[in-house]
C-alpha positions as CSV (number, residue, x, y, z in Angstrom):
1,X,66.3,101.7,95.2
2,X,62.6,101.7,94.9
3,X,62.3,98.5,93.6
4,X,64.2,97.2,96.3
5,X,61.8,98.9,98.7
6,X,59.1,97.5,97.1
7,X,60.4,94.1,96.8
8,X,60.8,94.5,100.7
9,X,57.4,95.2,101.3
10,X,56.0,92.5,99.2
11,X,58.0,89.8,101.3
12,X,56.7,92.0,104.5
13,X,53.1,91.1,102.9
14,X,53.8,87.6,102.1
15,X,55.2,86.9,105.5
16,X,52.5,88.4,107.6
17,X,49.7,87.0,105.2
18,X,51.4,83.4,105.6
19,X,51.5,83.7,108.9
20,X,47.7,84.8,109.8
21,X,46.8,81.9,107.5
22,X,48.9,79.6,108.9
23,X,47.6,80.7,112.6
24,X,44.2,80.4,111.4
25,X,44.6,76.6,109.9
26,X,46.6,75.6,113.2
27,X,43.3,77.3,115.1
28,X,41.0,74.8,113.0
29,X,43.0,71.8,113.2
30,X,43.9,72.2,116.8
31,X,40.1,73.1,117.6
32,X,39.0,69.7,115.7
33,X,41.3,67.2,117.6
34,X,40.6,69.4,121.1
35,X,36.3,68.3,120.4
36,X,37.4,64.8,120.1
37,X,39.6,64.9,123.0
38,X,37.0,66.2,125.0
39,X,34.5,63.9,123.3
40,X,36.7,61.0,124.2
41,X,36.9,62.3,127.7
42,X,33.6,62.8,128.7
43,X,32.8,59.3,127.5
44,X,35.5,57.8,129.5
45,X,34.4,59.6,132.8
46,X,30.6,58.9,132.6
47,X,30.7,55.7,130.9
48,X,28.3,56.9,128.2
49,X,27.1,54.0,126.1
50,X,25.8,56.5,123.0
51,X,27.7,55.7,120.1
52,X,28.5,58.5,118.5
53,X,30.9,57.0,115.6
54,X,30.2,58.7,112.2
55,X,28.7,56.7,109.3
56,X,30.9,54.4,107.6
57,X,32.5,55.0,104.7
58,X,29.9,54.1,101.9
59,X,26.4,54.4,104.8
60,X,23.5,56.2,103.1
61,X,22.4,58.8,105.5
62,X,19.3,59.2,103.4
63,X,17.1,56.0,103.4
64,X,17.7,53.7,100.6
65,X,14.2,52.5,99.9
66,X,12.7,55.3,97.8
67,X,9.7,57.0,99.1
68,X,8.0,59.0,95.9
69,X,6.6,61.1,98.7
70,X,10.2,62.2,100.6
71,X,11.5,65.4,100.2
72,X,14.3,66.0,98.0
73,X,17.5,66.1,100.0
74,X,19.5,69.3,100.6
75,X,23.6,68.6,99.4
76,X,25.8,71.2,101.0
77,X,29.1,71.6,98.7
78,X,31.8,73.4,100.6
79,X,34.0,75.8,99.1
80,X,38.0,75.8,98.8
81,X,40.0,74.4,101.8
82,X,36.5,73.3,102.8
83,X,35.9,69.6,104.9
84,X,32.3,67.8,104.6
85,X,31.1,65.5,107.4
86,X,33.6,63.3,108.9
87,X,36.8,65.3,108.7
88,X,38.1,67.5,111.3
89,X,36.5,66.1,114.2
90,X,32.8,67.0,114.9
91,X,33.5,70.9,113.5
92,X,30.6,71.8,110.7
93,X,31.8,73.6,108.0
94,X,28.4,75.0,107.3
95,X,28.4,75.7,110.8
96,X,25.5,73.4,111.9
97,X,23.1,74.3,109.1
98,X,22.7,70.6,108.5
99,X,21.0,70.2,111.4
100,X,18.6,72.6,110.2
101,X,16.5,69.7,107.9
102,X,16.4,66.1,108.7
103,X,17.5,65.5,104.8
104,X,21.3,67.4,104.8
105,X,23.8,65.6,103.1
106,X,27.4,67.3,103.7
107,X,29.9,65.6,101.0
108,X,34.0,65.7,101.4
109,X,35.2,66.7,98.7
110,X,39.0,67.7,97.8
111,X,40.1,70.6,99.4
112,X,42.1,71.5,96.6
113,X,41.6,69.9,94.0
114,X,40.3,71.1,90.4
115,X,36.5,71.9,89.2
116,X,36.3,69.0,87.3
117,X,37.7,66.4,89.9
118,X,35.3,67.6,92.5
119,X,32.3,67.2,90.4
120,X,33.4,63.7,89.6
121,X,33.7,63.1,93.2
122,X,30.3,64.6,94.3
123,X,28.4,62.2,91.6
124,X,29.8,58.8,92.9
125,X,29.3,60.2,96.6
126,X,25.7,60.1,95.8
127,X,25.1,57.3,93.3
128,X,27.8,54.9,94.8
129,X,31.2,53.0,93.3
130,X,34.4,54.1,92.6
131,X,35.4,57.4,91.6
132,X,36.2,57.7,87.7
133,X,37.6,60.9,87.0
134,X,37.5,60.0,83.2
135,X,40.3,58.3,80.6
136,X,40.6,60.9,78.8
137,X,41.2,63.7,81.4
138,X,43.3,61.4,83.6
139,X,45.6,60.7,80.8
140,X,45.9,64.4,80.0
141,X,46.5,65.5,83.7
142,X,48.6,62.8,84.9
143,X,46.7,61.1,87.8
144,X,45.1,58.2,88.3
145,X,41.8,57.6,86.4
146,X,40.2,56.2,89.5
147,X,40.2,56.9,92.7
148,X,37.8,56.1,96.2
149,X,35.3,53.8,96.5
150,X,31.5,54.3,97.7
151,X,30.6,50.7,98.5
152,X,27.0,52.2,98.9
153,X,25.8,55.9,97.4
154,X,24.4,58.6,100.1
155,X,21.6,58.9,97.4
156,X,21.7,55.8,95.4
157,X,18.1,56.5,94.1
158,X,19.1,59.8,92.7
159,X,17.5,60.1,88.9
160,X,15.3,62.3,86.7
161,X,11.8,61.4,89.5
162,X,14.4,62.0,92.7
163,X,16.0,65.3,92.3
164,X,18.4,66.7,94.3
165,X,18.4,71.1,95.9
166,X,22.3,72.0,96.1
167,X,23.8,74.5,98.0
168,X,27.1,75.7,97.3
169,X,29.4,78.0,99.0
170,X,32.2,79.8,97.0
171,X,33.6,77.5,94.5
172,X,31.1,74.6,95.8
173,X,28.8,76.7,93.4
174,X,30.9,76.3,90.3
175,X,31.4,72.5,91.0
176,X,27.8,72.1,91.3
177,X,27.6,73.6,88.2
178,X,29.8,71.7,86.2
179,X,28.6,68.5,87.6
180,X,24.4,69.3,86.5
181,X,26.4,70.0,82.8
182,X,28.4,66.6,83.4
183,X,25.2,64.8,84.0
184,X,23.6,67.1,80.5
185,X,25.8,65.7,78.7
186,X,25.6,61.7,80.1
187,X,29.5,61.9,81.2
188,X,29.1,59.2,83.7
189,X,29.6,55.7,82.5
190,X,27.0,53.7,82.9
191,X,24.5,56.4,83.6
192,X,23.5,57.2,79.6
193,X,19.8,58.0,81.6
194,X,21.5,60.7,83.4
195,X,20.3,64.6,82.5
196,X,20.3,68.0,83.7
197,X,17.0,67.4,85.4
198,X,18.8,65.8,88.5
199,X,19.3,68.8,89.9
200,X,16.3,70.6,91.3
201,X,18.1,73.9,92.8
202,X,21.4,75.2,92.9
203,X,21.6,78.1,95.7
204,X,25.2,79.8,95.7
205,X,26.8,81.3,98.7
206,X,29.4,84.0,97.5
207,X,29.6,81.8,94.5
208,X,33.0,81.1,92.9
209,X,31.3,81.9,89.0
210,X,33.4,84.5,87.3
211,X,36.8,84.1,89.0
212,X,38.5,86.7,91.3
213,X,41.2,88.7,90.9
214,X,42.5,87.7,94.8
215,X,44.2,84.6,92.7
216,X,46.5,87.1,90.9
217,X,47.2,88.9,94.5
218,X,47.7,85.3,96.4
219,X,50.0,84.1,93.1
220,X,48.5,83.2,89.7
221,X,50.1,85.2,86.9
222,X,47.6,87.4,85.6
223,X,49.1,86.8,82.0
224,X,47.5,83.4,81.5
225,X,46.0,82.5,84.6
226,X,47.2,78.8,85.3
227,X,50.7,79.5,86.4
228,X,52.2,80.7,89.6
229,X,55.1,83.2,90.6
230,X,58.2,82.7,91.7
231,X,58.0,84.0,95.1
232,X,54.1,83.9,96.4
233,X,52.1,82.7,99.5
234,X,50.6,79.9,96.6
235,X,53.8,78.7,96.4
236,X,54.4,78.0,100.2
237,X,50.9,76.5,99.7
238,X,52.2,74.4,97.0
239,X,54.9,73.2,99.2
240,X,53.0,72.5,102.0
241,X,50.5,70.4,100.7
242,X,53.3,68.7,98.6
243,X,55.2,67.9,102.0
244,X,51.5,66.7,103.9
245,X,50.9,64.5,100.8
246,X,53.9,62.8,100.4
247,X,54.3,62.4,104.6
248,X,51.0,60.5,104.1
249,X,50.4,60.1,107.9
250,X,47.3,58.5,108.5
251,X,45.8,60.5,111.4
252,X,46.8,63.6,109.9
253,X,44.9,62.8,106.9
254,X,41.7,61.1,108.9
255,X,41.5,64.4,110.1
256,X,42.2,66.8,106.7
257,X,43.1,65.6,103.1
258,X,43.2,68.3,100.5
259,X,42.3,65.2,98.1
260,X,45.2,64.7,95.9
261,X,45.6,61.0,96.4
262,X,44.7,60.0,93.0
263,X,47.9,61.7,92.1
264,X,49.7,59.3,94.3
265,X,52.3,61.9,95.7
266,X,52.9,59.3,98.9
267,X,56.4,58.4,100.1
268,X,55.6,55.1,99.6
269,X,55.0,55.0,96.1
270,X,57.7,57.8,94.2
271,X,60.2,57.8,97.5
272,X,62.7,60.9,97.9
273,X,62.9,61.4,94.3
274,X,59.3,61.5,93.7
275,X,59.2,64.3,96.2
276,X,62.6,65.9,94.8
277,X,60.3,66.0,91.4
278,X,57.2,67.4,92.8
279,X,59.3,70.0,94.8
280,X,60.9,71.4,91.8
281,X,57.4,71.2,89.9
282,X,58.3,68.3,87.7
283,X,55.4,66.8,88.0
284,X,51.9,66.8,90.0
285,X,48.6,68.9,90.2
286,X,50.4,72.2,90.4
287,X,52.3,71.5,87.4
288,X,49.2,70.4,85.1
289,X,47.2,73.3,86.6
290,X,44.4,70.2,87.5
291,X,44.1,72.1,91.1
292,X,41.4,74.7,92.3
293,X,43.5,77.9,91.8
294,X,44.0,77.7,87.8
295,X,39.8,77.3,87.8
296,X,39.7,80.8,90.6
297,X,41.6,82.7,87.9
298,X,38.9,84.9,85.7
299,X,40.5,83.3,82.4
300,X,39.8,79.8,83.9
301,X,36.8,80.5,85.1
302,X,35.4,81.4,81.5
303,X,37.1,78.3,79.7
304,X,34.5,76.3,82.8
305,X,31.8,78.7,81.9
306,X,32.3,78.2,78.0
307,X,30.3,75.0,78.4
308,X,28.1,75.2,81.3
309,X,24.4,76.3,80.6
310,X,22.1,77.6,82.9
311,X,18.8,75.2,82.4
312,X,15.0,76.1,82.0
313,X,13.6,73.3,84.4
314,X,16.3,74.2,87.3
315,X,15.9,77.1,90.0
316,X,19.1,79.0,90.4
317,X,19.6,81.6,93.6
318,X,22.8,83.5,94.5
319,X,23.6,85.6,97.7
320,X,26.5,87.5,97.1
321,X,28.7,89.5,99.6
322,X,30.2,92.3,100.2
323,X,32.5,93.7,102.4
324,X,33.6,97.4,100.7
325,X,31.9,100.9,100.4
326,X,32.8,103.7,98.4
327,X,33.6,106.9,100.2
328,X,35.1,109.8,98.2
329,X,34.9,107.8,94.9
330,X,37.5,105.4,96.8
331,X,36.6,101.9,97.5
332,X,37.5,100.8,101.0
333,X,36.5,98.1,103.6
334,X,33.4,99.0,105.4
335,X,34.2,97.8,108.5
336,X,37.2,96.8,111.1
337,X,35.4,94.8,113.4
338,X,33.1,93.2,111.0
339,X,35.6,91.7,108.8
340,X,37.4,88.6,109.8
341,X,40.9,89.5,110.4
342,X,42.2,86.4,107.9
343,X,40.2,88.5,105.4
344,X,40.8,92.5,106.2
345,X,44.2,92.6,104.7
346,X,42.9,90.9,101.1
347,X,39.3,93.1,101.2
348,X,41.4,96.2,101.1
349,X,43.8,94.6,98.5
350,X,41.0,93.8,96.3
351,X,39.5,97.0,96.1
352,X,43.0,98.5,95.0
353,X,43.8,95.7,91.9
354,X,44.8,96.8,89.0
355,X,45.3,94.8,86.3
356,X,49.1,94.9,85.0
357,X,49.0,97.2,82.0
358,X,52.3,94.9,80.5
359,X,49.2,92.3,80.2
360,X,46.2,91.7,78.1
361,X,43.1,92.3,79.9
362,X,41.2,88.8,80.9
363,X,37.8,89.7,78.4
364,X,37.4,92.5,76.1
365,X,35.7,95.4,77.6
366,X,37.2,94.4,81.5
367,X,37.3,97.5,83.9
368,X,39.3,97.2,87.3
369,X,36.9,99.8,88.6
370,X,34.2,97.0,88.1
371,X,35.8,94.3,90.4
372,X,36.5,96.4,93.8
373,X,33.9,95.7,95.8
374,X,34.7,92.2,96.8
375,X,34.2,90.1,100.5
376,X,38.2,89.3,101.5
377,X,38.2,86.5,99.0
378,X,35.6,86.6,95.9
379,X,35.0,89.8,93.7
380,X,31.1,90.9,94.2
381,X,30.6,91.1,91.0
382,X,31.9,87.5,90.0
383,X,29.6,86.5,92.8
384,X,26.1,87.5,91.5
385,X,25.5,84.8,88.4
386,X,27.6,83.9,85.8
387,X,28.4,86.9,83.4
388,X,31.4,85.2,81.1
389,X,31.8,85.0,78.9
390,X,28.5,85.9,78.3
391,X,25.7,86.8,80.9
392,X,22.8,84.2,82.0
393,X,19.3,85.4,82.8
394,X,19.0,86.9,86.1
395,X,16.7,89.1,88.2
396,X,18.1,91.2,91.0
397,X,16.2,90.3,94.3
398,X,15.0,93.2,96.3
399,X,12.3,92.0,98.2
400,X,11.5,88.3,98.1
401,X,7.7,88.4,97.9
402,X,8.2,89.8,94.6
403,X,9.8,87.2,92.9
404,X,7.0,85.2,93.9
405,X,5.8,82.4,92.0
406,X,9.7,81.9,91.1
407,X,10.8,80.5,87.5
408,X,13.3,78.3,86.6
409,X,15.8,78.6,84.4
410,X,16.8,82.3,85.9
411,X,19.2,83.5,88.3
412,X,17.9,85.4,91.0
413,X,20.6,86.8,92.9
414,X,21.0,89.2,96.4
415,X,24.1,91.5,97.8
416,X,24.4,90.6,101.5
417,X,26.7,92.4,103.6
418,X,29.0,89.9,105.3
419,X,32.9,88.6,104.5
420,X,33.4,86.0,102.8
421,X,33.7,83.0,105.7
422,X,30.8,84.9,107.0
423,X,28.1,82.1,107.0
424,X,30.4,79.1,107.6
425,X,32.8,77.4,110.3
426,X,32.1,79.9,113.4
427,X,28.1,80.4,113.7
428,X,28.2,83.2,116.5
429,X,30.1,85.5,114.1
430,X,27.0,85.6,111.2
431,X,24.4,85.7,114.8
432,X,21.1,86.1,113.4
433,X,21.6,86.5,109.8
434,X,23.0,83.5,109.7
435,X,19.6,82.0,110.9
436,X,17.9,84.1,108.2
437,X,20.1,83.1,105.6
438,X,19.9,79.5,105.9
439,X,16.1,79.4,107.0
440,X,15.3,80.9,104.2
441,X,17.2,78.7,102.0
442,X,15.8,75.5,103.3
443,X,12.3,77.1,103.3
444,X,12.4,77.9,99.6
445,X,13.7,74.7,98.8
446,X,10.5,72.7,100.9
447,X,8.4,75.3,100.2
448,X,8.7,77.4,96.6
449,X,10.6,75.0,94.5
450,X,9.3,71.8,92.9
451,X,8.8,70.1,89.6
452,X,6.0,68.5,90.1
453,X,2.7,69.8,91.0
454,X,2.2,69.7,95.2
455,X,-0.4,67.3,96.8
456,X,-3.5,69.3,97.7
457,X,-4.3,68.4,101.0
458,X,-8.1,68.3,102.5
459,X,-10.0,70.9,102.8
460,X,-7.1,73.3,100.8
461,X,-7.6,74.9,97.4
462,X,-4.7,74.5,95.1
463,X,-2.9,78.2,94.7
């Protein structure tokens, strides 16, 4: 009789968590074709001759002729379910922080898709050509080895003398990450030049590095971390995204694609059975585990982290967030009204997980105790720098003029109270802070962080 209660309540979860999600993607989408409506409109009405198209599909926003004296650019790298420019209308996933510099590149990336792919992806969106997510992995995942073309890269000059400042936000951080050790270790082909001082910053925001225990409570077994249960709101994701894929309707797709199409899942290339197959999980991403949540998962998250080094010529930053306090020796949301209401529901299920004692801890010496505090979607403590399997160098940031001059090769990290779609999508939410936040990121990155020495300009003694 208990179990059946609690069986009951877990489907009451899963439905009311399926539906605010739901709600809140309908909201987005809706909002994006709404802007263009209106867009479309006003043009119509007062015959406005600015041309407001978006670049084309391989147009460098950054100019092509190099310019030893330019800035570096700033790469934004959204997070899961995330967009970059040109999808969903004129909505900003960073919320109009691009507009903040005059050198903001905002890639699109897959939505969904795994660690590895999305690095892959983020390299030929900046050097140009066709996507090549490798022989080897291809083969062993079941996709396609290559997949879209950049007839011309959105930073073609990027090498050793033009380095790149990335900012991630939650598992944005980890793919920037895995692409600076891709480029370490000269992955690319045709790039044997290529090395890990690319990268000139990477600055995380609530940064995907040691996993969270949220995938467990969304669906991932906690037993081996790839694998999903039975009944769980991953597996309506699953079929949803199977569904939208194999549709392939090409205004729903101009406007969102959770960038499986190098696993060719289209109706027009495997037909009904194809999606019978994928439906019953005989084949696709969610059956190789080469999708997002498997790399979310604490034990996937150290199998990345087994090979990615944290490098003495690059400056690393983290903001991590927060949305629990402890009261009584009971961790708890700290707020109602603060917390986005697509995220209250998981903050206080966070800071209640307990690992399933039937099932081996994820790292020797793991406490549950340790991963409460958490913002809706990301532990806090997963969020701070990568600690697994074994801890980088870090420096907890207290006051910035402290840390000043800052050293490469060392994470310094902050615990910001905000949720954890705090500093994206809806600017009004974050008000200020999310001026502060941002300002201070692009001001670090054009004023505090540089390999080579700064010009000395007239009159100015070199500090």
């Amino acid at each position: 009789m208990i179990r059946f209660w609690i069986f009951g309540l877990q489907l009451i979860e899963l439905f009311v968590s399926s539906f605010a999600h739901l709600l809140y993607g309908f909201y987005i989408y809706s909002s994006a074709v709404a802007g263009d409506l209106s867009q479309t409109l006003n043009e119509y009405i007062f015959k406005s001759n600015v041309n407001i198209a978006e670049p084309k599909e391989g147009e460098s926003i950054v100019a092509s002729k190099t310019d030893d004296n330019a800035l570096p650019p700033i790469v934004l790298v959204h997070g899961i379910f995330g967009f970059g420019k040109g999808r969903l209308g004129g909505l900003s996933y960073f919320a109009g922080a691009e507009k903040k510099d005059e050198r903001v590149l905002v890639p699109d990336l897959g939505s969904l898709t795994s660690i590895h792919d999305r690095a892959r992806e983020l390299f030929y969106y900046l050097k140009g050509g066709q996507v090549d997510y490798g022989e080897e992995h291809s083969k062993a995942f079941g996709h396609s080895q290559f997949g879209r073309v950049y007839e011309q890269g959105h930073y073609s000059e990027w090498d050793e003398d033009h380095p790149i400042h990335f900012v991630g936000h939650s598992a944005g951080a980890q793919v920037v990450r895995v692409l600076q050790q891709m480029l370490a270790d000269k992955s690319f082909k045709g790039y044997e030049n290529s090395s890990e001082n690319w990268v000139l910053s990477i600055t995380s925001l609530s940064g995907a590095f040691n996993g969270t225990t949220r995938a467990y409570l969304d669906g991932m077994q906690p037993e081996d971390g790839r694998s999903l249960k039975p009944i769980c709101l991953l597996q309506l994701c699953r079929l949803g995204v199977i569904i939208y894929d194999w549709l392939d309707i090409p205004l729903l797709k101009y406007y969102y694609n959770f960038g499986f199409d190098h696993f060719n899942m289209s109706w027009r290339k495997v037909g009904i059975r194809g999606l019978v197959d994928l439906i019953l999980g005989n084949t696709g991403p969610f059956v190789s585990g080469d999708w997002i949540l498997p790399d979310l998962t604490i034990q996937g998250s150290m199998q990345l982290n087994c090979h990615l080094q944290t490098f003495p010529n690059t400056y690393y930053f983290s903001y991590a967030t927060k949305r629990t306090r402890k009261i009584m020796g009971l961790t708890v949301p700290s707020s109602i009204l603060g917390i986005h209401p697509l995220l209250f529901i998981r903050v206080l299920q966070v800071s209640q997980w307990t690992h399933p004692p039937d099932a081996s801890p994820p790292f020797k010496g793991y406490r549950d105790e340790d991963w409460w505090d958490n913002d809706g979607a990301m532990n806090t403590i997963s969020m701070t720098y990568p600690r697994l399997p074994i801890e980088h160098p870090n420096h907890y940031v207290v006051n910035d003029a402290d840390c000043q001059p800052l050293q490469p090769g060392i994470w310094y990290y902050k615990i910001v109270e905000a949720d954890h779609i705090f500093f994206i999508v809806n600017r009004e939410r974050a008000g200020v802070q999310f001026d502060l936040i941002y300002d201070s990121i692009f001001e670090r990155c054009r004023k505090h962080v540089f390999r080579k020495t700064p010009p000395t300009l007239p009159n100015q003694t070199q500090q």
